[in-house]
C-alpha positions as CSV (number, residue, x, y, z in Angstrom):
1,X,-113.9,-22.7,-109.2
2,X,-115.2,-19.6,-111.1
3,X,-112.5,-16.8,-112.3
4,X,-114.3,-14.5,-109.8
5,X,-113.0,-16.1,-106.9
6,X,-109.5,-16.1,-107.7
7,X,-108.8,-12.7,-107.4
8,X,-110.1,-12.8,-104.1
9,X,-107.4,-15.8,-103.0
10,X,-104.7,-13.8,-104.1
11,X,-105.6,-10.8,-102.3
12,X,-106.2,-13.0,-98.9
13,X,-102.6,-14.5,-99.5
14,X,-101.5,-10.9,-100.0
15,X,-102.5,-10.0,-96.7
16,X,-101.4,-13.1,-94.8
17,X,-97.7,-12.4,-96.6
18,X,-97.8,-9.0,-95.4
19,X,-98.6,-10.0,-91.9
20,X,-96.1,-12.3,-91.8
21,X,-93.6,-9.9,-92.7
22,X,-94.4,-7.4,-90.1
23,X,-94.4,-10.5,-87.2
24,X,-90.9,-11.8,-88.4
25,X,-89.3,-7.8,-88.2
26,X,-90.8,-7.3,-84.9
27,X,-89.6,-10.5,-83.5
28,X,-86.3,-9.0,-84.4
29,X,-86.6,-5.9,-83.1
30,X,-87.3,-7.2,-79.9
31,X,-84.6,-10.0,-80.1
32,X,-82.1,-7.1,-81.1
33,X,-83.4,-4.6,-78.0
34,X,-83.3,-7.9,-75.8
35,X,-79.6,-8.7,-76.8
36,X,-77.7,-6.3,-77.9
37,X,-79.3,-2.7,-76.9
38,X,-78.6,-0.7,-73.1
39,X,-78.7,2.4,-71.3
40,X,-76.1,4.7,-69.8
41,X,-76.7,5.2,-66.2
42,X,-74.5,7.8,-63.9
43,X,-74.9,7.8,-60.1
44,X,-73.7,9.5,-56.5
45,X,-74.8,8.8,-53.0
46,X,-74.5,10.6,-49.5
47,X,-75.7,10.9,-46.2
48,X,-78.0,13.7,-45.4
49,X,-77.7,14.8,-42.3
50,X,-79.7,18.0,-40.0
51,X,-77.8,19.3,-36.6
52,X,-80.0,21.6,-34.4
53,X,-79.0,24.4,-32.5
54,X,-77.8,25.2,-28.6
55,X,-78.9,28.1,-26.8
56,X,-77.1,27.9,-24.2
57,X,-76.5,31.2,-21.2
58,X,-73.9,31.5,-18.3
59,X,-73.1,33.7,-15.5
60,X,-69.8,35.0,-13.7
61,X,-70.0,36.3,-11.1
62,X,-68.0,37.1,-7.8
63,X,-68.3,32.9,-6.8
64,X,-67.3,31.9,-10.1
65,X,-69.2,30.7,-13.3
66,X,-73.2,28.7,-13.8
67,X,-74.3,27.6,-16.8
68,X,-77.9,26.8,-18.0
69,X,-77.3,23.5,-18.7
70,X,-74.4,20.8,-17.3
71,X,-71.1,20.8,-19.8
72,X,-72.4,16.8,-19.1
73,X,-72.9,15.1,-22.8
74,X,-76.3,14.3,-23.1
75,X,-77.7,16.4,-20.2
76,X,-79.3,19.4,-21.9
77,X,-83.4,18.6,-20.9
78,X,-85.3,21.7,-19.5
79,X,-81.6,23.9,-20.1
80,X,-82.8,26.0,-17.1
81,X,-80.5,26.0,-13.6
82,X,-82.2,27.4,-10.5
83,X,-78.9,26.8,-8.3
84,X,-76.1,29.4,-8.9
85,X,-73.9,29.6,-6.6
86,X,-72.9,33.1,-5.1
87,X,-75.3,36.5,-4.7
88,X,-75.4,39.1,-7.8
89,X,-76.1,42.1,-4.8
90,X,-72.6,42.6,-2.6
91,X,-73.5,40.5,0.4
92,X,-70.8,41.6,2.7
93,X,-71.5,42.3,6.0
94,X,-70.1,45.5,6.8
95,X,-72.3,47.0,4.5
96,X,-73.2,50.8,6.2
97,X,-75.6,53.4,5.9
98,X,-74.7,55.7,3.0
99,X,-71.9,53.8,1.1
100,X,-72.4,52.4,-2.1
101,X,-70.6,49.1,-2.4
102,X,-71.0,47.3,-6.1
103,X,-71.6,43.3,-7.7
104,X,-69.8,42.7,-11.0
105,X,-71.7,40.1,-13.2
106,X,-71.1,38.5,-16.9
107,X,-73.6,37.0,-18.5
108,X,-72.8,35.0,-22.2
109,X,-75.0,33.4,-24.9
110,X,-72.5,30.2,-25.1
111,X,-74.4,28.6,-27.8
112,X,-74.5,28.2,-31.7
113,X,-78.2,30.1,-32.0
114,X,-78.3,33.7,-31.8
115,X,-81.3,35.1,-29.4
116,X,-83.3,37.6,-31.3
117,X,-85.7,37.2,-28.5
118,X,-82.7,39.2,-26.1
119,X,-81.7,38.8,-22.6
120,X,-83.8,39.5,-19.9
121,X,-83.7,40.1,-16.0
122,X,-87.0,38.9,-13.9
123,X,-87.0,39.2,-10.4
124,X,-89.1,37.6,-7.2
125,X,-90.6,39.6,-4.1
126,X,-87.7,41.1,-2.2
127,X,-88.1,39.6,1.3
128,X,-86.2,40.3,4.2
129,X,-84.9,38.2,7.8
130,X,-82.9,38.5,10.8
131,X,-79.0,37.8,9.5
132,X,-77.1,38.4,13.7
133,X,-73.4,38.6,13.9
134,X,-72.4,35.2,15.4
135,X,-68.9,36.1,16.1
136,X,-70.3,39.1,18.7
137,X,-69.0,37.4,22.0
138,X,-71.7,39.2,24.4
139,X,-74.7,39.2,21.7
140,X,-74.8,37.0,19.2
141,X,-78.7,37.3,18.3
142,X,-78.8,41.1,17.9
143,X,-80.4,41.7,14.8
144,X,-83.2,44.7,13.6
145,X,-86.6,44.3,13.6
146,X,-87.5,46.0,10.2
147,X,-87.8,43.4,8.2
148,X,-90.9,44.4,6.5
149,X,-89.1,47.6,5.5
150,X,-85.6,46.5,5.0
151,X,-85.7,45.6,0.9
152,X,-86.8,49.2,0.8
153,X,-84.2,50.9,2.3
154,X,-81.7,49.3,0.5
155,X,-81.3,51.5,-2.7
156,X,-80.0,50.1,-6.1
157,X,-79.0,51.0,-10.0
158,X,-77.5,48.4,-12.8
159,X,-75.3,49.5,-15.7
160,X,-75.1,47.7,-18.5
161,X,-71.2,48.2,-19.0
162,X,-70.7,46.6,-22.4
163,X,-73.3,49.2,-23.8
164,X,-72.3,52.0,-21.2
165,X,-76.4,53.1,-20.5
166,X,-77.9,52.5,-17.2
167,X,-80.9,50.5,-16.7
168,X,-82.0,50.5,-13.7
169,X,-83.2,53.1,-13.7
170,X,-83.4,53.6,-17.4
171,X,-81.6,56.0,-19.2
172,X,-78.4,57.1,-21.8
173,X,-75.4,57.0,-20.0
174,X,-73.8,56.3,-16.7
175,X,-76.2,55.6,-13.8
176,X,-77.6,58.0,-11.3
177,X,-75.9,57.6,-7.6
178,X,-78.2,54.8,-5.9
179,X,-81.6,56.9,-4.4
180,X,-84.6,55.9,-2.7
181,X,-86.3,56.1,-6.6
182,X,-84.8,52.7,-7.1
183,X,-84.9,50.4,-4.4
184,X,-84.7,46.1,-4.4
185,X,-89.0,46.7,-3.2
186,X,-89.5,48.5,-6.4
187,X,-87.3,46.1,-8.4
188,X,-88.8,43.4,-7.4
189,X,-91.7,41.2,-9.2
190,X,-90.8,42.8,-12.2
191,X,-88.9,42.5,-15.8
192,X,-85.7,44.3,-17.1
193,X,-84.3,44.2,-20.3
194,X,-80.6,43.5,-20.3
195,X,-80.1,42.9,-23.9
196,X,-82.5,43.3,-27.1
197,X,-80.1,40.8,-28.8
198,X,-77.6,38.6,-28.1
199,X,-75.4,36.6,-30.9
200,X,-73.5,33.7,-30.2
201,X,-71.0,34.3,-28.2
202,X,-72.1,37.3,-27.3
203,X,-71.6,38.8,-23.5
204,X,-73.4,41.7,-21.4
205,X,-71.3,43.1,-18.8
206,X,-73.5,44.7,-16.0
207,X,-72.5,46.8,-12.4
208,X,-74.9,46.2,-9.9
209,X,-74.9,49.1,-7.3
210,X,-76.5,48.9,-4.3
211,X,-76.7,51.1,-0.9
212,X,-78.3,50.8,2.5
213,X,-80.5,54.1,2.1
214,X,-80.5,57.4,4.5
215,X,-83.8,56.1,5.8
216,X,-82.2,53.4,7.8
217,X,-82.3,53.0,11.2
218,X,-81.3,50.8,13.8
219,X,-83.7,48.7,13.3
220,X,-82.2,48.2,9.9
221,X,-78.9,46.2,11.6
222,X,-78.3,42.6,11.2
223,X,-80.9,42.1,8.0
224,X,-80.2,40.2,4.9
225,X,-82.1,40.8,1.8
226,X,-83.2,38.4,-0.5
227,X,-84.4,39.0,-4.2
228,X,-84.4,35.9,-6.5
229,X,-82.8,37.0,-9.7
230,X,-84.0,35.0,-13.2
231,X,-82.0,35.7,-16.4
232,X,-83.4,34.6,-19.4
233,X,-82.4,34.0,-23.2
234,X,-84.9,33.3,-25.7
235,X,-84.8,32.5,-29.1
């Protein structure tokens, strides 16, 4: 061995030392995070939970209360009821010529979602039958004959008492005394606004007057009317 190549050795045995050091203080390192080091942790659970809204609309009227839906658990589907009991026009039948005879009607949002969409009246053709006095002992079939003219003979206005301005027809303040203007042919197939908003809970009271017009005749006895009458609350 020359003294060259000694030099060398020792720095290669330098090297290996050093290496050596460096494995044995990361074994520990790892054997002291393995054993001995941890982490604080902290915690909290729940239950999310997301309720949606009921709109839901009723009616009082003379024959009692209807409501858009059943009170029934688990029965709200299309939330639309086509079978009200009772007529929102005064169906006695003494109705005369010239008096004005009026229908008292509630109608409330009874749900938890207010209806910026509002309340709405739409109503069907106004058609018109034969409607005889059965108890007449002599002629129990005697009924008019004008029933193509009947629904417009029979005059009508609605108030909107919670606000106190007339609707039908339209207008600030108290109603008009029913006139041929406003009759159940030129309410029919058409749309009234009852309400631009309704809140929860929220009621509109409205007075339905109607009169069997001047232009009657006799040929306007023993008729019944019939308009259908859709209310409607939208979102």
């Amino acid at each position: 061995m020359t003294l060259k190549q000694q030099p060398e050795r020792r720095e290669r045995r330098g090297h290996g030392l050093l290496a050596a050091l460096v494995g044995v203080a990361l074994l520990g390192l790892t054997a002291a995070t393995t054993l001995g080091a941890t982490s604080f942790t902290a915690q909290v659970a729940g239950t999310g939970s997301f309720q949606s809204g009921t709109l839901l609309l009723s009616k009082t009227n003379g024959s009692g209360n209807c409501l858009s839906s059943s009170n029934s658990a688990g029965s709200i589907t299309t939330n639309i009821n086509a079978a009200c009991p009772g007529s929102d026009l005064n169906s006695s039948t003494t109705n005369v010529i010239g008096t004005t005879v009026t229908s008292n009607l509630t109608l409330t949002n009874q749900g938890s979602v207010a209806s910026a969409g509002g309340l709405a009246l739409t109503t069907g053709a106004c058609t018109a039958v034969a409607a005889p006095y059965g108890a007449s002992a002599l002629n129990p079939l005697s009924s008019g004959s004008d029933t193509s003219g009947f629904c417009g003979n029979v005059y009508v206005t609605i108030f909107n008492s919670t606000t106190g301005k007339c609707l039908v027809p339209a207008g600030a303040g108290a109603c008009p005394a029913p006139s041929s203007s406003n009759t159940l042919s030129t309410l029919a197939s058409g749309t009234t606004t009852l309400a631009s908003t309704l809140a929860a809970g929220g009621s509109v009271a409205l007075t339905i007057s109607t009169q069997l017009g001047t232009g009657a005749t006799n040929a306007d006895q023993g008729l019944v009317a019939s308009l259908p009458m859709t209310y409607t609350l939208s979102q």
